[in-house]
C-alpha positions in Angstrom: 117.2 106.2 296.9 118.1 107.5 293.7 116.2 109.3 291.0 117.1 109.9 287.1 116.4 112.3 284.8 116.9 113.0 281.5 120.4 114.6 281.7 120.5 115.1 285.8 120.5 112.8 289.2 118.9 113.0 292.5 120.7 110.9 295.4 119.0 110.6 298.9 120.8 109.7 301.7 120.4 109.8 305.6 123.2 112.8 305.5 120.8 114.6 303.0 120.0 115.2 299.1 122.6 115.6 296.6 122.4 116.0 292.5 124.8 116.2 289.8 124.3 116.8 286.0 123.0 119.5 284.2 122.0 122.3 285.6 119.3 123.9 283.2 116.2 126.0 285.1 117.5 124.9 288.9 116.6 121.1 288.0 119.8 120.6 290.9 118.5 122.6 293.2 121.3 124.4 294.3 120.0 128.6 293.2 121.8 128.4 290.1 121.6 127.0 286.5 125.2 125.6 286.8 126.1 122.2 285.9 127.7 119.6 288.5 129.6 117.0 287.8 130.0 115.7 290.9 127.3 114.8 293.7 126.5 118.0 295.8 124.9 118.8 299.0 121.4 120.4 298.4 121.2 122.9 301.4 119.5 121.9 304.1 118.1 125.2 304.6 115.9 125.2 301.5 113.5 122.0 303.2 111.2 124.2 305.7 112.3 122.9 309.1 114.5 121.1 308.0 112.7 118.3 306.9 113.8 115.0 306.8 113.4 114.2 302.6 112.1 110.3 302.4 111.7 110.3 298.4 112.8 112.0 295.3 111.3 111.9 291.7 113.2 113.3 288.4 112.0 114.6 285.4 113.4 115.9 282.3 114.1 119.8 283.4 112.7 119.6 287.0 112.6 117.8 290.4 110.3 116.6 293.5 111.0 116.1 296.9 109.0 114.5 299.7 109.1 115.1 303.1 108.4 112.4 306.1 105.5 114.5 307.0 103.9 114.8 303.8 105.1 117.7 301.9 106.4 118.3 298.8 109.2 120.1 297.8 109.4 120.7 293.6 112.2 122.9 291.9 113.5 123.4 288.2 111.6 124.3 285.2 108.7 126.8 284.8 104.6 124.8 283.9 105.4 121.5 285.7 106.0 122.5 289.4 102.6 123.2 290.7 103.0 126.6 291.5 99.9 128.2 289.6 103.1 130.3 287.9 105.2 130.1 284.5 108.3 130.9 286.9 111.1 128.5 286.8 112.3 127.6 290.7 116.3 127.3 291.3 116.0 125.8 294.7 113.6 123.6 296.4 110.0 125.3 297.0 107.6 124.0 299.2 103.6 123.5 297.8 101.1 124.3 299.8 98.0 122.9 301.1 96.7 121.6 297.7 95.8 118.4 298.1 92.5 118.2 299.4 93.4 118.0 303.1 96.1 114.5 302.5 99.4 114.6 302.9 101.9 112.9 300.4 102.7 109.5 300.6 104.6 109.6 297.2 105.8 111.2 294.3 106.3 110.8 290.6 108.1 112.7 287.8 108.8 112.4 284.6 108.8 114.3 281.4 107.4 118.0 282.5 104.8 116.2 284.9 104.4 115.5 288.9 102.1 113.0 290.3 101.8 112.4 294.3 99.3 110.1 295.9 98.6 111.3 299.2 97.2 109.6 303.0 94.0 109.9 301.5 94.9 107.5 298.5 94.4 109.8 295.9 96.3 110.9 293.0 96.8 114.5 292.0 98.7 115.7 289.4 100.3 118.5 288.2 102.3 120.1 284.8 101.9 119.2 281.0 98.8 117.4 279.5 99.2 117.0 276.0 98.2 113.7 275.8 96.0 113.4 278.8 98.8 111.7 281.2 97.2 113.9 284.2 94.2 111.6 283.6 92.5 115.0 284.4 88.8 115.6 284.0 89.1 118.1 280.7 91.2 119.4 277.7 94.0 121.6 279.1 96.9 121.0 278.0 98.8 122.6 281.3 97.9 122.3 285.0 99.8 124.8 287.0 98.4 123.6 290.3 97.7 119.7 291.4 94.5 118.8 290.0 92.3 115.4 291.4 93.3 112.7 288.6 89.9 111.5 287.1 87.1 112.0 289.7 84.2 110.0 291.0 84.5 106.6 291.2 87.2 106.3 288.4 89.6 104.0 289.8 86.6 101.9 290.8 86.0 103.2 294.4 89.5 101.4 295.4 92.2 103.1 296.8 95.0 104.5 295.3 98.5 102.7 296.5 101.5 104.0 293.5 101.6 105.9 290.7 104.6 105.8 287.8 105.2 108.0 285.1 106.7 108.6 281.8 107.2 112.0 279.6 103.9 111.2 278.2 101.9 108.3 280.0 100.7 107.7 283.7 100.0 104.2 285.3 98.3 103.7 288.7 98.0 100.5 290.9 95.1 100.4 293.3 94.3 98.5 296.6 92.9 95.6 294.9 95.7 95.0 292.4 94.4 96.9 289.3 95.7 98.7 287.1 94.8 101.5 285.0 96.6 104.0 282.9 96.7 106.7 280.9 98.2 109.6 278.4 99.7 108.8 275.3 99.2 105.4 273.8 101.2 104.7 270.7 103.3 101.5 270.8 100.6 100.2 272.8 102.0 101.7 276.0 99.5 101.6 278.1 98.4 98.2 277.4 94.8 98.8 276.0 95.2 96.6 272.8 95.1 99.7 270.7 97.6 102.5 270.1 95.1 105.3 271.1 95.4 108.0 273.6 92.9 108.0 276.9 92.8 111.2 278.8 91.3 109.8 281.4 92.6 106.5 283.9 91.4 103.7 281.9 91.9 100.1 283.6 94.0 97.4 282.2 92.1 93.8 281.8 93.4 91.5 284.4 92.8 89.1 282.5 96.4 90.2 280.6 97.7 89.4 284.2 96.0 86.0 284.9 94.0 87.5 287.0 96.8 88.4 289.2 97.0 91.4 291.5 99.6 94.2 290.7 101.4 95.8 293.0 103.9 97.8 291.3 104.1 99.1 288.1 106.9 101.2 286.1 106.9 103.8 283.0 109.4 103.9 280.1 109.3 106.1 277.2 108.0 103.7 274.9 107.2 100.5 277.3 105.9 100.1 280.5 106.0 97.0 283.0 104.1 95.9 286.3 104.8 93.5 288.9 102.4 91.1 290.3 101.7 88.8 292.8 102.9 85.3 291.8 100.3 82.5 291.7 102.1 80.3 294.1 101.7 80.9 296.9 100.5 84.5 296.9 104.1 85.8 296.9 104.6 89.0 295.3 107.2 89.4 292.8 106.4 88.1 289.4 107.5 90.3 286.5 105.4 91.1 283.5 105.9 93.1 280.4 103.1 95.5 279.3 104.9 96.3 275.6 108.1 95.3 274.1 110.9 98.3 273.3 110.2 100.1 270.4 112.4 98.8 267.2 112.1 95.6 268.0 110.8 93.1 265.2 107.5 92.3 267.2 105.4 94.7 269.6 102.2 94.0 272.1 99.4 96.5 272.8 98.7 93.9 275.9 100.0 93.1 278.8 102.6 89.8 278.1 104.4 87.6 280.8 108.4 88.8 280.4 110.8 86.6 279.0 113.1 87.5 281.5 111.1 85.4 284.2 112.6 82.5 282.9 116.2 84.0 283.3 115.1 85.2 287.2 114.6 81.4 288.0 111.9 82.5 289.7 113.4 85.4 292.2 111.3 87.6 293.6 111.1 91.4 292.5 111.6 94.5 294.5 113.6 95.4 297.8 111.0 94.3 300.6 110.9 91.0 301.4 110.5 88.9 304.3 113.7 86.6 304.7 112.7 83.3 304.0 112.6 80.7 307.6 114.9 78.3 305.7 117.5 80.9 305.0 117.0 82.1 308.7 117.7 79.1 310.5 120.9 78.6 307.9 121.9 81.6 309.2 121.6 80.7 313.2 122.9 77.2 312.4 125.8 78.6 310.8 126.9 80.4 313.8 126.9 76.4 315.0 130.3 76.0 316.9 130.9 72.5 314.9 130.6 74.7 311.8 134.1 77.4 313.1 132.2 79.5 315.2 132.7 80.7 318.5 134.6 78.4 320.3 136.4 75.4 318.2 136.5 72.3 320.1 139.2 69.9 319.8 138.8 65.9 320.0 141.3 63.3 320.8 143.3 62.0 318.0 141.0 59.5 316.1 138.0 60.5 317.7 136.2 61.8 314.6 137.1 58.3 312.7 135.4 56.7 316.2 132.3 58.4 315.9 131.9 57.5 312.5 132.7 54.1 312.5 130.5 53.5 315.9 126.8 55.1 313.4 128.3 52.5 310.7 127.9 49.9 312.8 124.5 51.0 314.0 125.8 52.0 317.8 125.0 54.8 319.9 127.8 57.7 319.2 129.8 58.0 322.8 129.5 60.8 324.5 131.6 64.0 323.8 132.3 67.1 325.9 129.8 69.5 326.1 130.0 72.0 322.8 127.2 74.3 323.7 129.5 76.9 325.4 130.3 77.7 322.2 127.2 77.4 320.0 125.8 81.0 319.8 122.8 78.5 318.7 122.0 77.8 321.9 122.8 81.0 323.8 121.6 83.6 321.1 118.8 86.1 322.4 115.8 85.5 320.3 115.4 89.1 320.0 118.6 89.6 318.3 117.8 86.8 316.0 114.4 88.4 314.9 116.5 91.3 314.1 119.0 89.9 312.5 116.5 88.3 309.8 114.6 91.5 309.5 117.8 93.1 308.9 117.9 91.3 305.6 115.6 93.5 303.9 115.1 97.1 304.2 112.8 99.4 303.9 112.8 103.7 303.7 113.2 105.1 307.1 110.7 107.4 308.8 107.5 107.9 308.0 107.1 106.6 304.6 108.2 102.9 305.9 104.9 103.0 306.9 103.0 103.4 303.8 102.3 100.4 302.8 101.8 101.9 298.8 105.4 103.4 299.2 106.6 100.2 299.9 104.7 98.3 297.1 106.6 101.0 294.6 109.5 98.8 295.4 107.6 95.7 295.0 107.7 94.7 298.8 105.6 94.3 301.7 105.1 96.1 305.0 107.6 95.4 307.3 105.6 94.2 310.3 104.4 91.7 308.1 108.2 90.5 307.4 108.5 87.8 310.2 104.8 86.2 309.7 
């Protein structure tokens, strides 16, 4: 995957993490406040154990990494890592046990903030409160350690699944498909109908949604955006817009249906998804030996003008020489066929393929769910 911040990049890949871009406070992660201009290794070394990094958040002057077994790794500026310090971090530094016995299931920078829901589908957050994006019970305007977003029943009792952030607003997508946000709300960012700020989560009518679930959601600097699940046919996917860019001639402090739908054509959005059964048998049937594959068969001179002229006239076709030697169709293992299909989609590796929020953040499904 690949993570941006404001002037520096995070790229994960099975062979490890690598950043490039501005170097200021050890937002690369590589011990030093150099700049990069090309994509380098992170050591290894700095992940305790070696730990296999599944995702990577960016924010403006610092980093997060997440482990497959629930750490989380943060490096960069001083006030946003989570800590309890003012000490900026040049390589990766593992937190400790701080969130109420859970594990990480995903992370979320932006700005000089951190926010990680963990197993136990809560949000904690961490770094600079000014307008109440922690969604924090209180006034500080700093957390230097995670802190439990809102508390009690705030999200409605539901489980947490994804959270996204900006440099000055938080969204968060529960279990049943609602959304709440909150921080900084001018421009009518987080959807409220009003430009005001909510230090606390504060849900978004679904009613902006047509009463559709959402399952993702994303945070811009001065717009957000969520996607839902689509009316037909329960398919998730549909794009909406929560506010339009600021500077342009109209704006919405509500949730509005995205123009851009109608330029989709209807496509699903996100990266998990099931490979439709239509474009799965086009796929066996074009390994169809009387479509190139395999083993071309030859017929006698005339013999295709035969055939043709014997269904015009309403006849049986005559018999031809066995083609299924050469129609993988036929002889195809179904097991490699079911992975072939779920081979269409993809999905993070390790542990965090199995979180079914994580995979939402992309706008997806679970993959044992793919083939149903």
């Amino acid at each position: 995957m690949v993570a941006c911040g404001a002037q520096h990049t995070l790229v994960l890949t099975v062979g490890g993490l690598r950043t490039c871009g501005k170097g200021n406070y050890g937002a690369l992660g590589h011990g030093d406040e150099a700049d990069k201009l090309v994509l380098t290794q992170v050591a290894a070394e700095c992940f305790k154990g070696n730990a296999q990094m599944v995702m990577v958040a960016a924010g403006v002057r610092h980093s997060a990494g997440m482990g497959a077994e629930g750490g989380v790794w943060t490096w960069g500026t001083r006030g946003c890592l989570g800590h309890k310090d003012m000490e900026d971090r040049h390589l990766p530094t593992l937190l400790g046990a701080v969130f109420g016995g859970g594990k990480a299931v995903m992370v979320a920078a932006a700005g000089s903030h951190t926010v990680v829901v963990t197993s136990k589908r809560e949000p904690w957050a961490w770094g600079l409160n000014t307008s109440g994006q922690l969604g924090t019970v209180g006034p500080e305007q700093l957390k230097l350690t995670p802190t439990l977003m809102g508390g009690g029943d705030v999200f409605g009792g539901s489980p947490v699944c994804m959270a996204a952030s900006s440099a000055r607003h938080t969204l968060i997508v529960t279990e049943e498909g609602v959304l709440w946000a909150c921080g900084e709300g001018e421009h009518g960012v987080l959807g409220l109908n009003d430009s005001n700020d909510r230090r606390v989560p504060t849900r978004v009518e679904a009613q902006h949604f047509g009463d559709a679930k959402i399952v993702s959601a994303a945070a811009g600097y001065y717009h957000s955006a969520a996607s839902m699940v689509a009316s037909i046919h329960g398919e998730r996917g549909q794009m909406l817009r929560i506010h339009l860019p600021r500077g342009w001639v109209t704006a919405t402090c509500t949730p509005s249906l995205c123009v851009a739908q109608q330029i989709l054509q209807g496509a699903r959005v996100g990266r998990c998804h099931k490979l439709p059964p239509f474009n799965a048998l086009a796929f066996v049937m074009g390994t169809h030996a009387r479509l190139g594959s395999v083993v071309p068969t030859s017929a006698p001179a005339g013999g295709s003008s035969s055939r043709r002229s014997r269904r015009l006239e309403g006849k049986t076709p005559a018999a031809t020489a066995d083609t299924s030697t050469g129609c993988a169709y036929v002889t195809m293992p179904g097991e490699l066929v079911q992975r072939v299909v779920e081979a269409c989609a993809s999905w993070p590796e390790g542990q965090a393929g199995e979180i079914e929020g994580l995979v939402w953040l992309l706008g997806g499904m679970m993959k044992d769910k793919v083939s149903h």
